[in-house]
DRENNU-994966 format. One record per residue (C-alpha): residue in one letter; y, x, z. Coordinates in steps of 0.1 Angstrom, whole numbers, plus 5000, padded with zeros to 4 digits. Last residue first. Example, Ala and Ser with C-alpha at 12.3 -4.5 7.8 and 13.67 -1.06 7.14 Angstrom:
REM DRENNU-994966
aa:v:u:w
S:4989:5137:5071
A:4955:5123:5078
//
This chain:
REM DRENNU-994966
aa:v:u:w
X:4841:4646:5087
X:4848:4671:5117
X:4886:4655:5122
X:4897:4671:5159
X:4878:4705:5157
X:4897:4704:5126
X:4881:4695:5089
X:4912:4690:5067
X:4917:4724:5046
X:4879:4721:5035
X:4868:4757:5025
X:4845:4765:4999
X:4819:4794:5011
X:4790:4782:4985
X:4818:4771:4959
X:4832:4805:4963
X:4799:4823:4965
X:4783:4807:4931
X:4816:4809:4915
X:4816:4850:4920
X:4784:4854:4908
X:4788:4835:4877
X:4822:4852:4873
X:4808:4884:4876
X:4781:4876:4847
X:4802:4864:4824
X:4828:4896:4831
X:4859:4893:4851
X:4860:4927:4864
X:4893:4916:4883
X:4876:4887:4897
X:4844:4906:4905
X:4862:4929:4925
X:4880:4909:4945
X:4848:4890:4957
X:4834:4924:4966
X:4871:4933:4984
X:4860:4900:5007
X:4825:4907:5014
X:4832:4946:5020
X:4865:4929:5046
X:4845:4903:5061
X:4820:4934:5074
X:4784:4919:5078
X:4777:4929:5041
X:4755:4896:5020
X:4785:4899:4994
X:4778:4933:4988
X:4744:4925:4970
X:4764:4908:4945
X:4789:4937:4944
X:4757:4957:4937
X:4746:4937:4904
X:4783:4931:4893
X:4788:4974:4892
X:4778:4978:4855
X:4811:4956:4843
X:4828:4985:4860
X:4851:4986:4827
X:4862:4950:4833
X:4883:4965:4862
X:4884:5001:4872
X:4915:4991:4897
X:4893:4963:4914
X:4863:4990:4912
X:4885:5011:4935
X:4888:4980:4960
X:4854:4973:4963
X:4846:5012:4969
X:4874:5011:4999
X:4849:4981:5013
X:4817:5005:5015
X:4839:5035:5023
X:4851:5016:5054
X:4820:5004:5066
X:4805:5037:5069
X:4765:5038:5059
X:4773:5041:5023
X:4760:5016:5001
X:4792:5003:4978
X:4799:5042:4981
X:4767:5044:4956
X:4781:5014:4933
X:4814:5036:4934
X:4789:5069:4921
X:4774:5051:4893
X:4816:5037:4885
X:4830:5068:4884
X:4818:5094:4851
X:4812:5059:4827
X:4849:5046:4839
X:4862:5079:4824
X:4900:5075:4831
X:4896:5064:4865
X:4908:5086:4886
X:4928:5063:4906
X:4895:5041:4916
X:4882:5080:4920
X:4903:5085:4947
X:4899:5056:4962
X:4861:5070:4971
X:4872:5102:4976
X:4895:5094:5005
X:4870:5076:5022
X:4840:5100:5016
X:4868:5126:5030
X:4868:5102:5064
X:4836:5098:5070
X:4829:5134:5069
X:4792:5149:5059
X:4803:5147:5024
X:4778:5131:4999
X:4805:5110:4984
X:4826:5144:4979
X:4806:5155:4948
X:4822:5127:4931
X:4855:5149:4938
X:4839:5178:4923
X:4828:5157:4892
X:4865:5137:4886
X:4878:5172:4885
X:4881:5176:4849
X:4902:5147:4848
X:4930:5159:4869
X:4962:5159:4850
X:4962:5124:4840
X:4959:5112:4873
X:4980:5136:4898
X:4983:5116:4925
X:4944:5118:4929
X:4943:5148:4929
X:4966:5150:4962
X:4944:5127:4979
X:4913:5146:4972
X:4932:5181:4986
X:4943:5163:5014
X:4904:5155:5029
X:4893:5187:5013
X:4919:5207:5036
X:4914:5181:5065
X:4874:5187:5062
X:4879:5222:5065
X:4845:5239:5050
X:4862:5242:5014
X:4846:5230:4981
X:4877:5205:4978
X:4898:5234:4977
X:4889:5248:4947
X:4894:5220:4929
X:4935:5221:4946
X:4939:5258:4934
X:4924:5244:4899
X:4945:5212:4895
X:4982:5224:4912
X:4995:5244:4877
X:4985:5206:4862
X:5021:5186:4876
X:5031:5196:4913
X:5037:5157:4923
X:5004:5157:4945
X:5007:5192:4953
X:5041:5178:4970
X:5029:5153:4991
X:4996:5174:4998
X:5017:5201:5018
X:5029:5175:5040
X:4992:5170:5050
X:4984:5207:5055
X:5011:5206:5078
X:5003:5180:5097
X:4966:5189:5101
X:4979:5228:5110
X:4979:5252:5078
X:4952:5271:5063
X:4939:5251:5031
X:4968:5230:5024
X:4995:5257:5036
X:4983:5285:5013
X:4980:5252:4985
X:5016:5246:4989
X:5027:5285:4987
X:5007:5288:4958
X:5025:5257:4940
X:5057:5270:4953
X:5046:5305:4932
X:5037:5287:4901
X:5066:5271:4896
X:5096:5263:4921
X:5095:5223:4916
X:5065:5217:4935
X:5083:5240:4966
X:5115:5211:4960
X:5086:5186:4971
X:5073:5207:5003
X:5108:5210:5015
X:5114:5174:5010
X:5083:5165:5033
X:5096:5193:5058
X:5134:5181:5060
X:5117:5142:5070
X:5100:5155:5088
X:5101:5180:5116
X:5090:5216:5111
X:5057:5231:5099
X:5070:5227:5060
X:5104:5243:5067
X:5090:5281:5066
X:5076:5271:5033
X:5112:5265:5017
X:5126:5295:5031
X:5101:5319:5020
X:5101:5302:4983
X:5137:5299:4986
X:5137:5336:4991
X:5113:5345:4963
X:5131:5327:4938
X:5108:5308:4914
X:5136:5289:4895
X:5142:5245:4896
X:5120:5227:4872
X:5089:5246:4869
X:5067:5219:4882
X:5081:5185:4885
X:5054:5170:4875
X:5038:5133:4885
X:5036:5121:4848
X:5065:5089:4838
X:5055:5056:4844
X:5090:5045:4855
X:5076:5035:4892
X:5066:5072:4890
X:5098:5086:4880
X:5118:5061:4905
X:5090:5076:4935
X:5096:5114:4925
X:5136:5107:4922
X:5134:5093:4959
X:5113:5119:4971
X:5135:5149:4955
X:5168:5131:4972
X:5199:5148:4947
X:5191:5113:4918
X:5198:5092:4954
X:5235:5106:4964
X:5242:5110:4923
X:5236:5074:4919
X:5209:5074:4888
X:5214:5069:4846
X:5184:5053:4832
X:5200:5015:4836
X:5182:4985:4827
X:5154:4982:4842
X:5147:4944:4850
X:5113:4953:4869
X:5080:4963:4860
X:5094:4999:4845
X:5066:5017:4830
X:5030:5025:4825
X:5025:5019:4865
X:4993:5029:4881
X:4970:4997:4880
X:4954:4977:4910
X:4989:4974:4934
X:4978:4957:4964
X:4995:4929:4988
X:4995:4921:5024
X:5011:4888:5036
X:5025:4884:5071
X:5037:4847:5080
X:5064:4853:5109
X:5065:4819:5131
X:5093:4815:5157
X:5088:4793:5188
X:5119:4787:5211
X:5123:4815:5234
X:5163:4819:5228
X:5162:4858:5232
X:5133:4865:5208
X:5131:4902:5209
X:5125:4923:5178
X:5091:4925:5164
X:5090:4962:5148
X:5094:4984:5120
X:5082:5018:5111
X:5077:5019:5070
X:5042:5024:5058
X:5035:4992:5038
X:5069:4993:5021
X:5084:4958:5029
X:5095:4931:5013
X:5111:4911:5040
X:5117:4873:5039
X:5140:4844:5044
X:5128:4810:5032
X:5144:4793:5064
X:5177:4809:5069
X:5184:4846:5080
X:5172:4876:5100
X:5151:4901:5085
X:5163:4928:5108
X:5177:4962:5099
X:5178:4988:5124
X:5206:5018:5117
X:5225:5003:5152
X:5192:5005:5173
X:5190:5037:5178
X:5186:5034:5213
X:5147:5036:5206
X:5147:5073:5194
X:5139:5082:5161
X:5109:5108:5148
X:5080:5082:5145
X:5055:5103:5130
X:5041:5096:5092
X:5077:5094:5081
X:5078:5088:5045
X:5080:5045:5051
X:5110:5056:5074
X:5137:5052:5051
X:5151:5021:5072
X:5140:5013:5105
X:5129:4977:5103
X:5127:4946:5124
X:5113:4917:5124
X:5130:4889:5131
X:5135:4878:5173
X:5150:4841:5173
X:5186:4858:5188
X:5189:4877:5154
X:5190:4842:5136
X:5157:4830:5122
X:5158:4795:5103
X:5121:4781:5099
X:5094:4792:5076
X:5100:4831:5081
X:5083:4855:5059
X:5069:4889:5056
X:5057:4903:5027
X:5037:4934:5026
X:5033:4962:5001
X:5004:4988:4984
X:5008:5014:4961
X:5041:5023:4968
X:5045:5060:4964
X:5049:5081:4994
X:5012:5073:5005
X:4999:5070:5038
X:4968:5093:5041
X:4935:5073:5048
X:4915:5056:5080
X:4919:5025:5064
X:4897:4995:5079
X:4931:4970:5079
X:4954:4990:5064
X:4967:4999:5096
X:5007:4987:5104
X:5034:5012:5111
X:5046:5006:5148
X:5076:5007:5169
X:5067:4987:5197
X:5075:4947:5203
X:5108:4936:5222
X:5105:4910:5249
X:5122:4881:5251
X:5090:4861:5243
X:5088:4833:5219
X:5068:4847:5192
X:5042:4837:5167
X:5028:4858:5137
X:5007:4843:5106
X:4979:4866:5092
X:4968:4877:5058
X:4938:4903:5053
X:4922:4893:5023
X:4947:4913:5003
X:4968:4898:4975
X:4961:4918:4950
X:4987:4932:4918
X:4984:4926:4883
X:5022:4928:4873
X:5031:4958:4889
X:5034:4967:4927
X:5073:4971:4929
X:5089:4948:4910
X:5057:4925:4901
X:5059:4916:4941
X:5098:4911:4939
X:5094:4885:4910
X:5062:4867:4923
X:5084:4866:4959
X:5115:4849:4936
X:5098:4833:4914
X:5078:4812:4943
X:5039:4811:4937
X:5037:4833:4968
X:5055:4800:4985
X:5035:4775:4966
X:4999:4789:4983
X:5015:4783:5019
X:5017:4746:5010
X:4977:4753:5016
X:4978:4753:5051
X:4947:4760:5060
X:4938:4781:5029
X:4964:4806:5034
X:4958:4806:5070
X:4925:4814:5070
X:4930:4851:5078
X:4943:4841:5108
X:4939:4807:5120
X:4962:4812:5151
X:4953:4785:5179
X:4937:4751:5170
X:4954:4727:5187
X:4989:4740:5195
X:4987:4767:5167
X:4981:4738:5139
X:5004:4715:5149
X:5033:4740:5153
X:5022:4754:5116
X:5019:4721:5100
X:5054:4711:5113
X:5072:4746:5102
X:5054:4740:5071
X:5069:4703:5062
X:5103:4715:5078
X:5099:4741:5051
X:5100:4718:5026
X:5122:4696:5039
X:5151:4725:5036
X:5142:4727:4998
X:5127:4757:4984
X:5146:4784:4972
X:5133:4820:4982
X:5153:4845:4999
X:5151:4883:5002
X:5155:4914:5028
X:5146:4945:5010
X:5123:4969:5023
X:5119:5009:5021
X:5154:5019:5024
X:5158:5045:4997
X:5124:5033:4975
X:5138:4995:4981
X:5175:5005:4976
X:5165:5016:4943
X:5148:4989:4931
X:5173:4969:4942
X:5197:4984:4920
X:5178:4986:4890
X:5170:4951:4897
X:5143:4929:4910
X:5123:4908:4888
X:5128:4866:4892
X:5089:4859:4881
X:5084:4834:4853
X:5084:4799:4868
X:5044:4786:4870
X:5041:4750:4854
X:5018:4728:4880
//
């Protein structure tokens, strides 16, 4: 089968996606197609209930529709050209009137910061024709930088739903508040959920860039320019770009323990304001409330090289949440914070679940020294929380053929009794691609191969 090149978003789009956090796409395949998968679905629900992470492989017409242009276009948009399709995939069924909650999803075994920059996305798609009255998903738009949910539910008139014709579907940022909405007609309507990875930072534009110049409403949003410039490929910096003025300074961190989204932007126009926004940032890192010490790592993590020593410093502290933020934050700032690649290793031996977690994809964004990561991501392979082990996987995805040294543990890995460790492992050894990964790899697949026609029903 001949692969179409990818349909990239626009400058526009683009745009509305880091604004609005999804955009609400079709793809072209023939009505009978999706009769075909409608079919399969019902059929498959009815006698064998959801199939969950097997779904891709259960239905395997499924595999066409993420070979679509259009989805392979929006997905090299946002998340790059080598991006992941996660493990995790599951297919959603609703008939009820009733609406679902608010929600953001997990990342499935992530107990980590959400991230303004879209590193990781979801699809979600509709085989059959999905009027409002069938019950879409819905979306609250901008809300992928809210971590709380700070809108009221009769606010329903700014909700966007991904309603439309069969082939309709929602890219999503993977932290944006959305929702089931109610299915008024109760007739059953599927909603195949796909969760996707980027493994490289961007070098440049992945879409069809064409224009540098941007609307003046989204070029005055700090977030919004932060997330173009890093999409671009341009260094997270936008220290020194407005003047250190006292008051503003005052001002600016007086707004970071109030409600977001004024505090994020506060804490990305105090990056801007030199070295003495930067101090203000880190004051509220290491001393501020959870929430505020977390808004305070946004902007570190776009404060250029003046943030790398305050931010070193602060992985050393005995506040887990400071050394927690502080990791993310250097991370962010890849290129500016090689020479604390050792201090955050250090952080593997951390008594905290949760900063071994953070320092452990940390260092899969670190990555400029492969030599200085990979003995210590083999070491997270091992780590007595599952969640580290299977965040290690997924860091030596983004290290790539350069964690060639890791095949002999993500061997090991692939006997873990988390699906998730097993399944990032296998990951892994694609995307380091070696002789010996892909010997290891083949042996498991054709060991684990699944047949797409044994059913309860049909056994042989």
């Amino acid at each position: 089968m001949t692969h179409q090149q990818p349909l990239l978003l626009t400058d526009e789009q683009v745009q509305s996606f880091i604004a609005n956090g999804y955009l609400i796409l079709k793809t072209d395949f023939p009505r009978e197609f999706h009769e075909r998968l409608v079919k399969q679905l019902n059929d498959i629900y009815d006698s064998e209930g959801n199939p969950g992470n097997n779904i891709l492989p259960r239905i395997r017409d499924m595999q066409r529709v993420f070979e679509n242009p259009v989805i392979t276009g929006a997905l090299t948009s946002v998340l790059g050209p080598n991006y992941l399709l996660h493990t995790h995939r599951h297919g959603h069924y609703n008939s009820i009137p009733k609406p679902g909650a608010w929600h953001k999803d997990s990342y499935w075994g992530y107990d980590r910061l959400r991230n303004h920059h879209p590193w990781w996305a979801m699809i979600m798609y509709f085989p059959q024709d999905t009027p409002v009255e069938l019950g879409p998903t819905g979306v609250m738009p901008g809300t992928q930088y809210q971590d709380l949910r700070n809108f009221a539910s009769d606010e329903m008139a700014e909700e966007a739903t991904a309603s439309g014709e069969a082939g309709t579907f929602a890219l999503i940022h993977y932290d944006i508040w959305h929702r089931s909405t109610p299915n008024l007609l109760g007739n059953p309507r599927f909603m195949l959920k796909f969760e996707f990875m980027r493994t490289q930072a961007p070098a440049g534009p992945s879409w069809d860039h064409k224009k540098e110049e941007l609307p003046a409403e989204f070029a005055a949003n700090p977030i919004y320019n932060d997330v173009w410039n890093w999409m671009s490929g341009r260094s997270a910096s936008l220290a020194g770009t407005k003047p250190e003025e006292a008051a503003a300074i005052a001002e600016l961190s007086q707004l970071l323990s109030g409600q977001e989204p004024s505090a994020q932007i506060a804490a990305y126009e105090l990056a801007s304001r030199g070295q003495a926004g930067i101090e203000a940032l880190l004051e509220a890192l290491r001393n501020g409330s959870e929430s505020v010490s977390r808004i305070a790592s946004y902007g570190l993590s776009v404060a250029g090289a003046q943030a790398i020593e305050g931010l070193t410093k602060a992985l050393e502290l005995e506040s887990e949440t400071a050394a927690n933020h502080a990791a993310f934050a250097l991370s962010e700032l890849r290129g500016f914070s090689d020479n604390a690649v050792p201090k955050v290793t250090a952080l593997l031996a951390h008594p905290s679940a949760a900063v071994r977690r953070t320092a452990t994809e940390a260092l899969g964004i670190m990555s400029t020294d492969p030599a200085a990561v990979v003995p210590a991501l083999i070491q997270a392979l091992r780590d007595e929380d599952t969640q580290v082990r299977f965040t290690a996987g997924l860091s030596l995805v983004r290290i790539g053929p350069a964690a060639a040294a890791a095949v002999p543990a993500l061997a090991q890995a692939l006997g873990d009794g988390n699906r998730y460790v097993r399944g990032h492992a296998l990951e892994a050894l694609r995307y380091i691609g070696t002789k010996e990964a892909n010997e290891v790899l083949l042996h498991e697949l054709f060991n684990a191969r699944w047949c797409s026609d044994t059913t309860p029903a049909s056994t042989f």
